[in-house]
Backbone bond lengths (Angstrom), bond angles and torsions (degrees), N, CA, C in turn:
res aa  C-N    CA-C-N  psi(-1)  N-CA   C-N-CA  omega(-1)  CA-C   N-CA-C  phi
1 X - - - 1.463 - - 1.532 111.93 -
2 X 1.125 130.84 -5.46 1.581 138.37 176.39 0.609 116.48 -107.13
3 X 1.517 130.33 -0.53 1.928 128.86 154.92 1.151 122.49 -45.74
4 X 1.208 134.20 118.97 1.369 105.27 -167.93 2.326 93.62 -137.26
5 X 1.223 115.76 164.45 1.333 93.06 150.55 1.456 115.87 -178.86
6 X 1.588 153.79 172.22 1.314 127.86 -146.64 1.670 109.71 -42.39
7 X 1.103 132.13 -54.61 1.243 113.46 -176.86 1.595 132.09 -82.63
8 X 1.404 110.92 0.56 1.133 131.13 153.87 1.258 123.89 -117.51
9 X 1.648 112.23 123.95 1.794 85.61 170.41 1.516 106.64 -128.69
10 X 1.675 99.83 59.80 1.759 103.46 151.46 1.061 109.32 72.81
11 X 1.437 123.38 178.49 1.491 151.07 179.31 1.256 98.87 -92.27
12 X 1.235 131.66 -44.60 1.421 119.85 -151.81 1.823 109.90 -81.34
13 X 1.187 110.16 176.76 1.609 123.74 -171.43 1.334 113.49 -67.23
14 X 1.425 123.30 112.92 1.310 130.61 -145.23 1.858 103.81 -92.29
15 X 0.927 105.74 18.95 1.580 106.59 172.11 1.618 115.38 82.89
16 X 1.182 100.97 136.98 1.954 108.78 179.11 1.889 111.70 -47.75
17 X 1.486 91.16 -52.98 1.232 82.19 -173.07 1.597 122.90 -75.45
18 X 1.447 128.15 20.70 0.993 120.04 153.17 1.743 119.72 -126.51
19 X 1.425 101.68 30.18 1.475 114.68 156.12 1.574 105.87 -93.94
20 X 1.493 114.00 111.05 1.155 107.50 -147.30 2.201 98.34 -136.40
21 X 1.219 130.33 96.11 1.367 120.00 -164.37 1.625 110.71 -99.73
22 X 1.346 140.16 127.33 1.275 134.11 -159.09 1.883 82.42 -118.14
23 X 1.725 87.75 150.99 1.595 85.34 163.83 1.855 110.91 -92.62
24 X 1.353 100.71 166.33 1.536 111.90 -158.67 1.484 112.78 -48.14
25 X 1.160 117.45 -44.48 1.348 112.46 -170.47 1.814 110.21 -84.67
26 X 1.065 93.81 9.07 1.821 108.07 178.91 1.704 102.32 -79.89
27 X 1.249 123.03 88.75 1.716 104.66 -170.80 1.392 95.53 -95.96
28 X 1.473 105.41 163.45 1.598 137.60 -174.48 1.517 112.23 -53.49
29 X 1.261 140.44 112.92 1.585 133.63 -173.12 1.520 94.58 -93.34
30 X 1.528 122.80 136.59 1.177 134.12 -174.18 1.594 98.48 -45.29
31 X 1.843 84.65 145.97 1.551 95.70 171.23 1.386 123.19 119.90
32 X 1.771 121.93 121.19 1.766 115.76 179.18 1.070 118.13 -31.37
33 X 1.605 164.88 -25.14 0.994 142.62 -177.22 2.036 102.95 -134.31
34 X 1.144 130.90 -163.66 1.260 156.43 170.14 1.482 120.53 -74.09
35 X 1.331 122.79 -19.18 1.274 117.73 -152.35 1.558 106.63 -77.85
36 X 1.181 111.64 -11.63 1.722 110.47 171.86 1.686 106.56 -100.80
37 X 0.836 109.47 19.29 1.784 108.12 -171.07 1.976 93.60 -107.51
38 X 1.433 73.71 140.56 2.382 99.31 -171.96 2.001 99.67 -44.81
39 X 1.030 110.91 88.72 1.305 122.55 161.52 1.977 104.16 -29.07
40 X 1.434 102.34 -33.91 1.716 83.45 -165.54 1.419 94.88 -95.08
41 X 1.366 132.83 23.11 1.373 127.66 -171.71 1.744 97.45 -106.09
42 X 1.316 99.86 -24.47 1.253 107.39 -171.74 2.080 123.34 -56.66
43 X 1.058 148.48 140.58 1.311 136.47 -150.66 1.645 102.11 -103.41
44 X 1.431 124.34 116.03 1.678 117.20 -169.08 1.638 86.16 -86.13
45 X 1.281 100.66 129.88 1.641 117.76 150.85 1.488 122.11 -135.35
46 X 1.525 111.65 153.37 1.318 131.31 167.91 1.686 106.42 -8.53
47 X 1.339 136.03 132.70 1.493 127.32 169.55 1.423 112.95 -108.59
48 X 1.033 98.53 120.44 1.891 122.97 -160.39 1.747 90.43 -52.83
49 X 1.183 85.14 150.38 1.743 91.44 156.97 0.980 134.25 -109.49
50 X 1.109 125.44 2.11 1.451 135.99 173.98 1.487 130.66 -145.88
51 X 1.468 131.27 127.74 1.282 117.48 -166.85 1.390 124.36 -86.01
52 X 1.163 116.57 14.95 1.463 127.54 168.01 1.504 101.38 -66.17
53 X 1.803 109.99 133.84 1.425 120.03 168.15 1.321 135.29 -44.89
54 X 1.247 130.44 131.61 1.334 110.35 169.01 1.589 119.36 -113.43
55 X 1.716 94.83 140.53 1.717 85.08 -173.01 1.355 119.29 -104.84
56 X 1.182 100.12 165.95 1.821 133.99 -165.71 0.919 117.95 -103.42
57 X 1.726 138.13 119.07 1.323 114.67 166.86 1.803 90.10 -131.50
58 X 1.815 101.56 138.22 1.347 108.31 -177.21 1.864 102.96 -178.54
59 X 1.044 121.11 -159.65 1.374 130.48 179.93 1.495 118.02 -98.84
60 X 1.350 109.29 116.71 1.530 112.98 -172.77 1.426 101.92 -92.92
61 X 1.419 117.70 139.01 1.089 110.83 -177.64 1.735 108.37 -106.30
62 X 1.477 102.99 128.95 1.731 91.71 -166.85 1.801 120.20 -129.41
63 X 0.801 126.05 110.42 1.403 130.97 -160.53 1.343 126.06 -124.85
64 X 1.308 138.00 -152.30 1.763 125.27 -176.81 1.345 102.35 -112.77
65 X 1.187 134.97 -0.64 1.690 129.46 -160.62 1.659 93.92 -121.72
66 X 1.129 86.06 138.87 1.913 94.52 168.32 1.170 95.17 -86.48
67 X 1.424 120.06 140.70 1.562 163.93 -152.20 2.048 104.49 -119.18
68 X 1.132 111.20 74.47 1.568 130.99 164.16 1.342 124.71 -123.83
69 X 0.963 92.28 37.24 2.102 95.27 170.28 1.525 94.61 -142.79
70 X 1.706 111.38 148.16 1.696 114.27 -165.64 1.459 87.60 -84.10
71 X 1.670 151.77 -37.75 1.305 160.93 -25.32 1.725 69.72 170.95
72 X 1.145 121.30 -98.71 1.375 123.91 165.81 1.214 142.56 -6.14
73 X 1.669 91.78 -73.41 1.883 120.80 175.62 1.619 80.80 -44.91
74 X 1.171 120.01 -88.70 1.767 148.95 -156.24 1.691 90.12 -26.06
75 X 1.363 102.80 -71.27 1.568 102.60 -173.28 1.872 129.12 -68.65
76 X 1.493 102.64 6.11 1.531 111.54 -164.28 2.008 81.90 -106.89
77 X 1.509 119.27 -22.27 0.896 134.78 -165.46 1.806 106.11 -84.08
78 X 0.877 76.31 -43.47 2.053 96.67 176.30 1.698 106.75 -73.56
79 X 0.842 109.52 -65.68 1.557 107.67 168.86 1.087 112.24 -45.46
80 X 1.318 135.19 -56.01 1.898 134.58 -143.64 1.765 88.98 -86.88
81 X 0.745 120.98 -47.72 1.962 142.58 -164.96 1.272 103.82 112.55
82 X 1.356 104.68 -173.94 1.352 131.72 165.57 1.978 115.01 -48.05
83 X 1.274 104.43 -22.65 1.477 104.08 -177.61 1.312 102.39 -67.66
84 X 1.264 126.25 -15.13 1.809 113.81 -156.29 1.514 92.08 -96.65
85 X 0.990 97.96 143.23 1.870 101.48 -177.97 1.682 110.96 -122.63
86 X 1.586 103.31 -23.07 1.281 85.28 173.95 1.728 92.86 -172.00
87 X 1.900 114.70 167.96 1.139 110.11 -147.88 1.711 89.37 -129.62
88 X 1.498 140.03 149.74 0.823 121.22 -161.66 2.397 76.32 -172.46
89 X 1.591 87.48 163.35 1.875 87.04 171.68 1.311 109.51 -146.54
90 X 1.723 138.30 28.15 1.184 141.75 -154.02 2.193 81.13 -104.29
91 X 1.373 115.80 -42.80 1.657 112.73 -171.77 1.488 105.96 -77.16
92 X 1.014 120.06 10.73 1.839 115.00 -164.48 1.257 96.91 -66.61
93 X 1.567 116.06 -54.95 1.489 105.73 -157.68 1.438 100.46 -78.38
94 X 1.495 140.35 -14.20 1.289 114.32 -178.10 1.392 111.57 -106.82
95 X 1.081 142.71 -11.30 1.485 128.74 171.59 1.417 118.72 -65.88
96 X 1.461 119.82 -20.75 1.236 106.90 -172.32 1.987 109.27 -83.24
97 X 1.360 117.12 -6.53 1.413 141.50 -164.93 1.685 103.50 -97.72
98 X 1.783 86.78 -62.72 1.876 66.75 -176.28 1.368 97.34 -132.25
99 X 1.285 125.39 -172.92 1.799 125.49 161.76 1.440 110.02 -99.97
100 X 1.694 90.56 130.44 1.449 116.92 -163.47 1.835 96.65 -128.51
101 X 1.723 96.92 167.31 1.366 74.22 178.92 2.392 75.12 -126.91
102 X 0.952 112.91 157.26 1.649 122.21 -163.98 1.379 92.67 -121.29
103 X 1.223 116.18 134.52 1.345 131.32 167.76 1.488 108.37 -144.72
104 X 1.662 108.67 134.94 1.283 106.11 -169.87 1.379 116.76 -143.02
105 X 1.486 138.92 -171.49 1.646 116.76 -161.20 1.842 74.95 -142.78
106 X 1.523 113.55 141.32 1.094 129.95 -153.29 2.162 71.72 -99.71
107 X 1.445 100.96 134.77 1.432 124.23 -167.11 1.606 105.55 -112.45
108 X 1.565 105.07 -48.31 1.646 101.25 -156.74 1.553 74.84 -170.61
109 X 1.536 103.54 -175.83 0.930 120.20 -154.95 1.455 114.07 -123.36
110 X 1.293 104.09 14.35 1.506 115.34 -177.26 1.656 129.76 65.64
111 X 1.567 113.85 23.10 1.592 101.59 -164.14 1.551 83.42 -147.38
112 X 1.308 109.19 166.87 2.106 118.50 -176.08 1.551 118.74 -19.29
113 X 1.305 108.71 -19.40 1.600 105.62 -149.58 1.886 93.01 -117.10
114 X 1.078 102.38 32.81 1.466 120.35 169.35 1.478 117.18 -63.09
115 X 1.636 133.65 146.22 0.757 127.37 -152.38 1.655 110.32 -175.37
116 X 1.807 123.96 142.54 1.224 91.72 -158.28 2.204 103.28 -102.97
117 X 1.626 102.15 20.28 1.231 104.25 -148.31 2.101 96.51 -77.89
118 X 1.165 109.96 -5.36 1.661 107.09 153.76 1.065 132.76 -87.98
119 X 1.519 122.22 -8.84 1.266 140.68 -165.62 1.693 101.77 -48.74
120 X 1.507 120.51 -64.25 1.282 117.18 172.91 1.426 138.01 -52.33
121 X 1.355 90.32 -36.34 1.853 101.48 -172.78 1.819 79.37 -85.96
122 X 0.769 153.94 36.81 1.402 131.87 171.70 1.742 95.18 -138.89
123 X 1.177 122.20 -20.54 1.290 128.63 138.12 1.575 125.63 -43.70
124 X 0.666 105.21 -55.59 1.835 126.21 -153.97 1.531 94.76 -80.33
125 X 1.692 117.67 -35.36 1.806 129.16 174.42 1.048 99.07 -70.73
126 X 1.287 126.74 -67.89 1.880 122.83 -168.11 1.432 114.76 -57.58
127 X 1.574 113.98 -21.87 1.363 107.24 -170.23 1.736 103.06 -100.89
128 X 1.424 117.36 -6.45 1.154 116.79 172.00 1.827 116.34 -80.38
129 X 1.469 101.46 -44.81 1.406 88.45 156.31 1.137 154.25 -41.99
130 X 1.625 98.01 -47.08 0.987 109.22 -177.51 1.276 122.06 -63.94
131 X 1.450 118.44 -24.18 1.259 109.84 -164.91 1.479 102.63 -77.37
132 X 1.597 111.09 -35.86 1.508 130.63 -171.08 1.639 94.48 -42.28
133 X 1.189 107.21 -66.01 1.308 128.25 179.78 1.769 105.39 -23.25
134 X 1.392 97.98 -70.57 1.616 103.14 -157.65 1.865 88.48 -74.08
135 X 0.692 119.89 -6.57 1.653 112.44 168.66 1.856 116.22 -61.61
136 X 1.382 100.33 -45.18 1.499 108.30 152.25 1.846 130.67 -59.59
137 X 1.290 118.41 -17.69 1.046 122.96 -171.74 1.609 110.61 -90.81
138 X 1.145 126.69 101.93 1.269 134.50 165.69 1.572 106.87 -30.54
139 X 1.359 129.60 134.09 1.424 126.80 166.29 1.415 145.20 -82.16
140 X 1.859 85.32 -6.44 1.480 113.22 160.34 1.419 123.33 -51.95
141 X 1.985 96.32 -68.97 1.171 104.67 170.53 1.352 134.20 -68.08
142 X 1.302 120.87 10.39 1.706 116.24 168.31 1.686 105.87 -93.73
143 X 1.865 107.57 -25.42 1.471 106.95 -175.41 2.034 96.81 -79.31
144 X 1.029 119.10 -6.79 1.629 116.66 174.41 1.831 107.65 -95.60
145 X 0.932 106.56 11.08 1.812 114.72 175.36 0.974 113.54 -108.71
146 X 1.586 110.34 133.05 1.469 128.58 -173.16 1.817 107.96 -56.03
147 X 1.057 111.13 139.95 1.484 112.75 -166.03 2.129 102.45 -79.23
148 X 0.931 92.70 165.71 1.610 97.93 178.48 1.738 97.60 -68.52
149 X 1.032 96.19 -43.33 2.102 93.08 -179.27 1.167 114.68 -46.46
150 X 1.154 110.69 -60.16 1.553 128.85 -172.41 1.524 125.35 -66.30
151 X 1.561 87.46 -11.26 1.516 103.66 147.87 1.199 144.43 -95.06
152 X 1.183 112.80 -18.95 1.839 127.11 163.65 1.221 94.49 -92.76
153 X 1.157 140.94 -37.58 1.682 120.49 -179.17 0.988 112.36 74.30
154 X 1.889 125.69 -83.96 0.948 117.25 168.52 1.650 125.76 -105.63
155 X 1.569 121.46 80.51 1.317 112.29 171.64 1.651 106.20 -78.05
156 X 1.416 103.68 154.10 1.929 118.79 -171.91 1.505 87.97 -63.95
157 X 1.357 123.95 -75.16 0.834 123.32 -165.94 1.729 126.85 -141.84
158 X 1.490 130.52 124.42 1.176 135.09 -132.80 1.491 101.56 -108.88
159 X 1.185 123.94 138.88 1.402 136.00 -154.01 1.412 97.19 -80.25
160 X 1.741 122.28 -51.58 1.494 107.96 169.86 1.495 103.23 -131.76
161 X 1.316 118.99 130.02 1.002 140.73 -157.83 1.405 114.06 -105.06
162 X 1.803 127.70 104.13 1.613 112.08 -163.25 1.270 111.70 -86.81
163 X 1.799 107.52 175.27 1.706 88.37 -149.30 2.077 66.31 -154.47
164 X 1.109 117.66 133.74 1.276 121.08 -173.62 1.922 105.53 -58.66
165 X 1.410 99.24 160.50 1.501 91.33 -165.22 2.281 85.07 -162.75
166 X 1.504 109.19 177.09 1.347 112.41 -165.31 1.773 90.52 -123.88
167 X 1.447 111.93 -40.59 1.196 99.15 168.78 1.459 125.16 -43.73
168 X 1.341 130.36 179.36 1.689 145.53 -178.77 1.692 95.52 -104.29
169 X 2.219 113.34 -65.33 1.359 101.47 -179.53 1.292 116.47 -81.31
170 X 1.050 129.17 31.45 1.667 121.85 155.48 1.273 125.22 -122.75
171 X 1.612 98.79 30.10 1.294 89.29 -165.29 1.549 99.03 -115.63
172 X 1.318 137.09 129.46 1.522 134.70 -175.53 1.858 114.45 -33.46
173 X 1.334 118.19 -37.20 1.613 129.21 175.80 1.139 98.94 -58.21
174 X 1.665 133.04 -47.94 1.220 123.48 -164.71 1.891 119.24 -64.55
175 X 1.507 108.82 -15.90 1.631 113.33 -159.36 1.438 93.94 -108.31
176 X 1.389 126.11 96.55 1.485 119.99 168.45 1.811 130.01 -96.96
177 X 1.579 95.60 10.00 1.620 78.04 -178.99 2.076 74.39 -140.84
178 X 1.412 81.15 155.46 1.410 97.71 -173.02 1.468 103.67 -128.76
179 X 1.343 116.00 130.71 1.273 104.76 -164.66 1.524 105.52 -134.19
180 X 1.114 132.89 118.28 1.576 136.03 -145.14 1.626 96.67 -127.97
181 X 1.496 98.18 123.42 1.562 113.57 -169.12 1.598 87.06 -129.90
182 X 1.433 104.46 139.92 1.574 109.87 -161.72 1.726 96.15 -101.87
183 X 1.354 118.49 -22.49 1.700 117.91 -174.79 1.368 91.66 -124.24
184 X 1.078 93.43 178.72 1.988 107.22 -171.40 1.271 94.58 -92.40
185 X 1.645 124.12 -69.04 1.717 99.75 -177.12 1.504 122.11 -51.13
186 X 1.302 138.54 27.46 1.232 169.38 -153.53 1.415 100.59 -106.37
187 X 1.393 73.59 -79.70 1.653 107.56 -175.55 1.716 123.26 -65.01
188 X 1.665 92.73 -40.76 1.583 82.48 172.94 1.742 120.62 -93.87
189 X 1.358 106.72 3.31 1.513 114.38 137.69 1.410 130.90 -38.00
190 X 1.685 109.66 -56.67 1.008 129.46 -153.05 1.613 112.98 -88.02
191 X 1.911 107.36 -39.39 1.157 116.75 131.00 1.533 148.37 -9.88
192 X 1.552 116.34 -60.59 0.872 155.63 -168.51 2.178 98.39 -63.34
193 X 0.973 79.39 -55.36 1.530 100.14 -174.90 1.437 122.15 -71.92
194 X 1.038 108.75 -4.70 1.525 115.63 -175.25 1.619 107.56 -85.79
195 X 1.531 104.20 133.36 1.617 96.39 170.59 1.418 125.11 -72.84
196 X 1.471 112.03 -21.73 1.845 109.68 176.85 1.111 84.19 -137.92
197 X 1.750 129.53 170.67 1.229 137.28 145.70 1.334 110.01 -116.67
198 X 1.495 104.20 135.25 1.258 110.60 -171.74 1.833 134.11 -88.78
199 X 0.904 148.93 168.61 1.594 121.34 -176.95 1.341 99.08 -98.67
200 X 1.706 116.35 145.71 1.113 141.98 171.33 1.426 117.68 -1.59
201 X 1.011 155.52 76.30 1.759 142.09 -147.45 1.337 97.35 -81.64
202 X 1.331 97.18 119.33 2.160 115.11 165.20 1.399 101.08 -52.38
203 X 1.217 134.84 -29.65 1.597 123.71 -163.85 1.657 108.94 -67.45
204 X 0.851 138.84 -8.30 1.746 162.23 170.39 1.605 110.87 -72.33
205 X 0.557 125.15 101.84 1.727 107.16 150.01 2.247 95.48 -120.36
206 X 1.702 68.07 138.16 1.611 89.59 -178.26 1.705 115.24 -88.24
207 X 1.246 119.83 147.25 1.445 145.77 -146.92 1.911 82.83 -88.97
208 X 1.226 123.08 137.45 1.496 131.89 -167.82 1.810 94.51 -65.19
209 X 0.849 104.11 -44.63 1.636 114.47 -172.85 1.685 126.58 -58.64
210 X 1.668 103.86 -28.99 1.061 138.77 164.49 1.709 118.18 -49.83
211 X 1.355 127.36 89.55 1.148 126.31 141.04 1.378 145.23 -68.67
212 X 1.212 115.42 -29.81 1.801 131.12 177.74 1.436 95.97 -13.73
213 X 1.425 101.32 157.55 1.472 111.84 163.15 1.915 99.87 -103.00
214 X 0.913 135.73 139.02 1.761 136.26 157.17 1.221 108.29 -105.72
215 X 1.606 119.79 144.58 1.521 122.12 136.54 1.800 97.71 -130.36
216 X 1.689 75.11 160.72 1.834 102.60 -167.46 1.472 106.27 -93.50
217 X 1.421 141.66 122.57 1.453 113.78 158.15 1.577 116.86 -155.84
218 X 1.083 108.24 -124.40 1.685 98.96 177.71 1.267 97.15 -173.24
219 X 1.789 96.06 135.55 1.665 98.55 175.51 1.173 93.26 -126.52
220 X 1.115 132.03 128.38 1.662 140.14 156.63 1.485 98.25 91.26
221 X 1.344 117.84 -111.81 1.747 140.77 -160.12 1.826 87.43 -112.89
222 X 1.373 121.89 -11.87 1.451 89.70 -157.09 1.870 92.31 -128.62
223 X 1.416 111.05 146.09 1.417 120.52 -178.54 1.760 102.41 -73.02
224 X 1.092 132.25 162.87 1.734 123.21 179.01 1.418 89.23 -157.68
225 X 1.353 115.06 130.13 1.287 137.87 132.80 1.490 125.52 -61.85
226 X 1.358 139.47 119.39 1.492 145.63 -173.76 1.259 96.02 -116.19
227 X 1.681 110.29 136.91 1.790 101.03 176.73 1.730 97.62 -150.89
228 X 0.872 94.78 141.06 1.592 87.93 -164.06 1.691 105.29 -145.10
229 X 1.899 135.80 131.49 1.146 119.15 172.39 2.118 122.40 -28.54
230 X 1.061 98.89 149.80 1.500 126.30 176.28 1.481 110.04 -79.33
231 X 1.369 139.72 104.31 1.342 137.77 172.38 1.895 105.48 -23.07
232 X 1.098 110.37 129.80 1.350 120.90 170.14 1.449 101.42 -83.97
């Protein structure tokens, strides 16, 4: 995951000096990176000492429009309060369906000068938590939680559909946390994190309509399904 090279630049922590915050009315001067953009527009803050993440807990605000104007961010920011910390639209369609819990890796900053060179390392944070996270989660209590099905009740039609089986890992009971990565470096974040990976489970047969990519595996005490869009 730290390979990185001009057209990739990796998982790993992309350096201070290109964590870079402009104030709002400072707009983006054409071009992949910053280096032509008004140095005095730019916002001086404190310089961290360490590149380990720091986490956030607050209200994500999540919607259908990508979020690149500061003008916006500022005012989506004013409305929500001070709780909203950051704005993102990959959870829109599923929180309102079932209860999810969203974790996400702060990318950019939401205004002109957007950029995709955090995209990974901001991958690679959300999916490290997360796992940290489910390390705390008893495996009891996720098998005593109402399933996502049983919460739509009636979906038209179901992305993987269980189909009785003799095995344990192919069998739909066996996969209790589902973990939905909306891009592939997402996903192969999310990947990344798994203590075994498991092979494809026969207990599934997939819905014709169904593109997703899945992998099967296990992190800690608990089996996880990862499903993430299919390269267009």
């Amino acid at each position: 995951m730290r390979k990185k090279s001009k057209q990739n630049p990796g998982y790993a922590h992309q350096g201070f000096e290109n964590d870079r915050l402009f104030k709002a009315l400072c707009d983006h001067v054409a071009g992949l990176d910053c280096q032509g953009c008004d140095v005095d527009g730019e916002v001086q803050r404190d310089p961290r000492d360490t590149t380990n993440p720091e986490i956030h807990y607050g209200i994500i605000a999540s919607g259908n429009t990508l979020v690149e104007d500061a003008a916006m961010r500022d005012q989506i920011f004013a409305d929500l309060g001070e709780d909203c910390i950051c704005v993102e639209m990959e959870a829109a369609g599923l929180m309102n369906h079932f209860p999810c819990l969203v974790i996400r890796g702060i990318c950019d900053y939401a205004d002109s000068h957007k950029n995709d060179r955090w995209q990974r390392y901001a991958s690679a944070t959300a999916a490290a938590y997360t796992k940290e996270l489910l390390e705390y989660v008893p495996g009891v209590e996720v098998q005593e939680t109402k399933r996502a099905l049983e919460v739509l009740q009636s979906a038209p039609c179901d992305s993987l559909r269980p189909m009785a089986t003799p095995n344990a890992l192919d069998s739909p009971d066996s996969y209790t946390i589902a973990w939905i990565a909306a891009l592939p470096i997402e996903r192969a974040a999310a990947e990344a994190m798994l203590d075994e990976e498991h092979a494809a489970p026969t207990g599934f047969t997939r819905h014709q309509t169904n593109t997703n990519v899945y992998t099967s595996g296990r992190m800690g005490e608990h089996n996880i399904v990862i499903a993430s869009l299919a390269l267009s």
